[in-house]
C-alpha positions as a printed Julia matrix, in Angstrom:
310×3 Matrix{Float64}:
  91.91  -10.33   -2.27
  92.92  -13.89   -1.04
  95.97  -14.3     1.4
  98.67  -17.31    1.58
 101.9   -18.58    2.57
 104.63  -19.28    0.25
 107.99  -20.69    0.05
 109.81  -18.7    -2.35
 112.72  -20.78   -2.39
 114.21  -23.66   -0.7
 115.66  -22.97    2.96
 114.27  -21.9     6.37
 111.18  -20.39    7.7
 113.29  -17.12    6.37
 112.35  -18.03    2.54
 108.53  -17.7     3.75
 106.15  -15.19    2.53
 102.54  -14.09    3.52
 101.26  -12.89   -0.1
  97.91  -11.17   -1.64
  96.91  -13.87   -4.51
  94.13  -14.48   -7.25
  92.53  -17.38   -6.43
  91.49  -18.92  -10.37
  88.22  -19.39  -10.44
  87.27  -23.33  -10.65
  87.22  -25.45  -13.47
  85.61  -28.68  -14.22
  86.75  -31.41  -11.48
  88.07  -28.04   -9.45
  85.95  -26.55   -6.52
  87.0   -23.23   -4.83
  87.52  -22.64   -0.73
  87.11  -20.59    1.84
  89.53  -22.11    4.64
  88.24  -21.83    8.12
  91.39  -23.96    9.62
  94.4   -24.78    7.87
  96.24  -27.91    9.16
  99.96  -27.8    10.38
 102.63  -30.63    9.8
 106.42  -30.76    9.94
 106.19  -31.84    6.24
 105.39  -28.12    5.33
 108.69  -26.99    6.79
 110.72  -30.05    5.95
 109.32  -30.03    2.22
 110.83  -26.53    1.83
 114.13  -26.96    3.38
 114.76  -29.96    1.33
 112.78  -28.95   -2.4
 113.93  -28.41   -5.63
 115.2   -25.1    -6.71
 112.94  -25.4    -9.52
 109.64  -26.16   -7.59
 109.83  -22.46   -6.4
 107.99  -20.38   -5.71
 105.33  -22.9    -4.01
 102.32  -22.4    -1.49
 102.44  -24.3     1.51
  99.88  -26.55    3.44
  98.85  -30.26    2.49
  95.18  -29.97    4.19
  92.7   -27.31    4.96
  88.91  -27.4     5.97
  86.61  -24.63    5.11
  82.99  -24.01    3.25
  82.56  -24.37   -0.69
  82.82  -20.93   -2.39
  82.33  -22.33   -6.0
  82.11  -25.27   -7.8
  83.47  -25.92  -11.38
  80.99  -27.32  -13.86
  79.66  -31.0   -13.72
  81.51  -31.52  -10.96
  81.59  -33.84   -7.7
  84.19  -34.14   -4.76
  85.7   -37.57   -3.46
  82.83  -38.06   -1.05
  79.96  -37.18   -3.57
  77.94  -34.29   -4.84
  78.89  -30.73   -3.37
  77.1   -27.32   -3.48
  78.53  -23.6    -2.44
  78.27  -23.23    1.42
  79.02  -27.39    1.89
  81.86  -27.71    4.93
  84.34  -29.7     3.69
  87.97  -31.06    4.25
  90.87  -31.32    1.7
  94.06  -33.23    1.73
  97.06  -33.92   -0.57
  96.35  -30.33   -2.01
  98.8   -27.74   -2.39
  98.27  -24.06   -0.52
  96.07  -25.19    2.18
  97.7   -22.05    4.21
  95.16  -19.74    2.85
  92.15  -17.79    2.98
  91.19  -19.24   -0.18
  92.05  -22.07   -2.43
  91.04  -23.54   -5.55
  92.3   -27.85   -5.44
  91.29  -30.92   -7.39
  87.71  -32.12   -6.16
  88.93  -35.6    -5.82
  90.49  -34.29   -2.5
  87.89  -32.97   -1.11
  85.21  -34.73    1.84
  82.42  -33.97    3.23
  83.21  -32.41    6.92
  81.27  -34.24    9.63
  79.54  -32.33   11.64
  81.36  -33.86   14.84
  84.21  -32.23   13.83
  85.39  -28.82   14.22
  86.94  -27.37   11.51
  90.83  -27.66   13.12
  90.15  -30.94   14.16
  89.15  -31.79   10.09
  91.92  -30.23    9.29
  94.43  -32.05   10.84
  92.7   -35.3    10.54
  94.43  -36.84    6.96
  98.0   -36.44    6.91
  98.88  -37.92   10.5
  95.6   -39.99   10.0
  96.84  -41.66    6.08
 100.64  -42.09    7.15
  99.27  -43.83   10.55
  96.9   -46.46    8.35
  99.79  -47.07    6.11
 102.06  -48.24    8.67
  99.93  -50.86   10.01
  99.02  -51.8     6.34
 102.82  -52.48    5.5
 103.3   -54.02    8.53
 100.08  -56.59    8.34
  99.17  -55.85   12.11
  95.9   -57.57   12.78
  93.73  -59.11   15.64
  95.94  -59.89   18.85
  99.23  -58.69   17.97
 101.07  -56.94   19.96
 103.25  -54.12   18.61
 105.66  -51.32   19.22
 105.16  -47.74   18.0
 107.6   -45.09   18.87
 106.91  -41.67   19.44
 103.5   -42.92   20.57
 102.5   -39.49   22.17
 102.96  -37.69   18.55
 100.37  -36.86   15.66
 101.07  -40.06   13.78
 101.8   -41.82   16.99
  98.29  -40.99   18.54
  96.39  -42.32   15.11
  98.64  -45.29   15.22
  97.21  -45.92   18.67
  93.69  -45.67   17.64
  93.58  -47.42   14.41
  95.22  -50.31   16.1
  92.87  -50.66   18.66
  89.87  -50.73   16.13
  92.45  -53.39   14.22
  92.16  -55.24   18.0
  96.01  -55.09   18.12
  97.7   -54.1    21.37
  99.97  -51.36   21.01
 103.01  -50.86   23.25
 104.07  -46.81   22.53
 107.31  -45.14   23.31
 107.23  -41.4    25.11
 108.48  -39.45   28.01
 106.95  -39.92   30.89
 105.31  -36.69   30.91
 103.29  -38.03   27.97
 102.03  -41.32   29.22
  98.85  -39.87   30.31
  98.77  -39.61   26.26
  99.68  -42.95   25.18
  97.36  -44.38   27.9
  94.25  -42.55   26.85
  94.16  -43.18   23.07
  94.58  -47.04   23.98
  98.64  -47.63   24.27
 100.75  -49.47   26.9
 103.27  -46.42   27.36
 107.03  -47.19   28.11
 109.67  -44.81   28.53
 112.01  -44.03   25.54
 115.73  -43.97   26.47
 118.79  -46.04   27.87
 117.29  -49.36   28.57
 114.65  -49.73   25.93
 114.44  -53.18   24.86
 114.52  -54.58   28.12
 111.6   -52.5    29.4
 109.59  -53.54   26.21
 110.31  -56.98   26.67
 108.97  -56.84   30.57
 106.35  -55.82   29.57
 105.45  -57.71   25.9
 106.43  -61.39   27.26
 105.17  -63.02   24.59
 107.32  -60.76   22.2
 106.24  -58.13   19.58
 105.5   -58.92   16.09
 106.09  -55.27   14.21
 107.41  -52.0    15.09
 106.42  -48.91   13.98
 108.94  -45.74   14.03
 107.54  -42.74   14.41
 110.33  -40.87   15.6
 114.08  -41.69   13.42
 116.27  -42.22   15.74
 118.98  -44.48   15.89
 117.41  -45.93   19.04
 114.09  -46.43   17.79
 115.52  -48.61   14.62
 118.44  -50.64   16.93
 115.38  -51.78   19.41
 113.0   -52.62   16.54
 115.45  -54.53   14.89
 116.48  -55.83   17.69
 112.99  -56.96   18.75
 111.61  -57.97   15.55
 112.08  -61.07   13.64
 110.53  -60.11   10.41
 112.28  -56.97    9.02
 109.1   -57.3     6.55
 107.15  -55.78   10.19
 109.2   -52.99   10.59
 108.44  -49.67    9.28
 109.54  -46.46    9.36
 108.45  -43.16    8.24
 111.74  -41.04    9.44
 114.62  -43.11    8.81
 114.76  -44.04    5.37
 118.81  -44.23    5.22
 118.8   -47.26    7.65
 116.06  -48.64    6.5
 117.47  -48.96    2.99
 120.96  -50.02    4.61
 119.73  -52.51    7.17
 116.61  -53.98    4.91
 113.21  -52.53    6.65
 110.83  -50.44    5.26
 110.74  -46.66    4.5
 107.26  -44.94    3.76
 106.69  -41.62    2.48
 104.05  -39.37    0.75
 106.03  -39.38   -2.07
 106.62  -42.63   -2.74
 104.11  -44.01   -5.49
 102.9   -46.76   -3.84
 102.38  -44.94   -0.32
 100.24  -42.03   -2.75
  97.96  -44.78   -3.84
  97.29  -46.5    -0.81
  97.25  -43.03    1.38
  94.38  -41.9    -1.36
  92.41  -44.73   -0.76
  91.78  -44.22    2.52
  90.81  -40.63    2.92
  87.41  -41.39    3.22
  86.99  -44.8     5.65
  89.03  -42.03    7.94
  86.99  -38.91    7.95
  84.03  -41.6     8.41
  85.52  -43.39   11.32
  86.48  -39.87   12.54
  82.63  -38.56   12.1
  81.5   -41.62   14.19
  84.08  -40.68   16.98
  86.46  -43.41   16.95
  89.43  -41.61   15.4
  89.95  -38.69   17.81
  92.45  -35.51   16.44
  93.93  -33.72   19.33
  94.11  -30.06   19.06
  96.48  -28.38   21.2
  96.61  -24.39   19.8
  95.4   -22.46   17.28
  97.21  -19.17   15.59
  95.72  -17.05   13.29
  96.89  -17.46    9.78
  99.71  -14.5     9.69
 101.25  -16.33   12.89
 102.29  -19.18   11.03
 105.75  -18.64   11.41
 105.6   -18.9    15.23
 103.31  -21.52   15.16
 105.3   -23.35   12.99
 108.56  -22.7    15.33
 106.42  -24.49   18.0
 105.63  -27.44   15.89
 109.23  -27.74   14.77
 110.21  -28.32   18.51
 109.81  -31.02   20.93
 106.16  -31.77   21.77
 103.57  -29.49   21.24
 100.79  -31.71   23.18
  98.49  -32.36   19.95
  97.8   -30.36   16.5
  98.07  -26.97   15.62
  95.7   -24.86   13.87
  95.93  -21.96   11.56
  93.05  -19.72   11.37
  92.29  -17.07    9.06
């Protein structure tokens, strides 16, 4: 019998539960999984402590990567045909913290074979939220812009798809992260008293959009503070200030963000099969570890993603 996580109410990583499941078998437009890595992000945890009472109980993980165990009838996946035993990746599913899962074949892409199966994933969620910042913030050829938490998941895609956006990217961190910022592209700058003046020593000729990876009050007062156009400053972990003070808030949720984070699945796991979007791993736990793995992700830098194998 098939294994996942649950929630089974909203709360801590107390209301969590590794269960024995059914996994239905698919129906048309539905193809079955075996996961070989389930993805980790801090929406997994964050998404419990904050749901609805009446969402409960729900499985938890928003992308997996694994081999085809069945395929519903007449149907295809988002990057074409698919047959049992294709490797493939999933994301915006539900229960990717499995052995097995049955999800919507319009989430589901081809793996590339460049990819291991924790890099794939971990590739979407960081990779979709990273595309849509630069989207809402129109960075393009030869600006120059801020991202903070540079050395983070989101932070390190933000880096890349910049640089294939030919933007230069300046990129908050601690200094014991610079070797981080530096090697996926970013001019790093430490984070703390003194901020804006260091960015602008180092940006002369000014920055045209910040990108907030991070939420704190810090982050937003030297964006602000550097920006012109609050139209070119986003952020995807301070949404009070951002409705306050008249910048932009992003989320998964958020209709418009769904849409445009769909869109792109597939120009990423391409770019990411021809090696210019890189996924960091930093550990992998097998599947019943979650919990401490997800204690580790919860806290301050974990150098890169983590993996959950079954």
């Amino acid at each position: 019998m098939a294994q996942h996580w649950i929630a089974t109410r909203p709360g801590d990583l107390d209301v969590f539960s590794f269960e024995e499941y059914d996994v239905h078998p698919p129906q048309q437009g539905e193809i079955t999984i075996a996961v070989r890595a389930a993805g980790m992000n801090p929406a997994d945890a964050k998404h419990v402590a904050r749901g609805d009472a009446a969402d409960f109980p729900k499985a938890i993980g928003y992308e997996a990567a694994g081999v085809v165990s069945a395929v519903g009838p007449d149907t295809r996946i988002g990057s074409g045909p698919v047959a049992v035993g294709d490797e493939v990746l999933a994301f915006r599913i539900n229960g990717g913290w499995a052995t097995e899962v049955t999800v919507a074949a319009r989430d589901v892409f081809a793996k590339p074979t460049t990819l291991s199966f924790g890099e794939a994933a971990n590739l979407l969620l960081a990779g979709c939220t990273a595309s849509e910042m630069l989207h809402v913030t129109n960075v393009g050829e030869d600006d120059t812009i801020l991202v903070h938490g540079a050395s983070g998941a989101v932070g390190v895609s933000v880096l890349q798809q910049a640089a294939q956006l030919g933007a230069r990217a300046i990129g908050t961190a601690s200094r014991g992260n610079f070797d981080v910022v530096t090697r996926f592209g970013g001019l790093p700058v430490t984070h703390g008293d003194g901020l804006e003046q260091r960015v602008r020593e180092v940006a002369s000729e000014g920055v045209v959009a910040a990108l907030d990876c991070v939420g704190t009050d810090e982050a937003v007062d030297v964006s602000l503070a550097l920006v012109a156009d609050r139209d070119r400053v986003v952020t995807i972990a301070a949404a009070d200030r951002a409705r306050t003070e008249g910048f932009t808030a992003i989320a998964g949720a958020m209709p418009a963000s769904k849409v445009y984070r769909e869109s792109v699945r597939a120009d990423l796991v391409r770019l990411a099969g021809e090696g210019r979007l890189v996924v960091p791993v930093a550990r992998t736990f097998p599947l019943a570890d979650a919990l401490e793995a997800t204690k580790l992700l919860m806290g301050k830098h974990p150098g890169g993603k983590l993996v959950l194998e079954p």
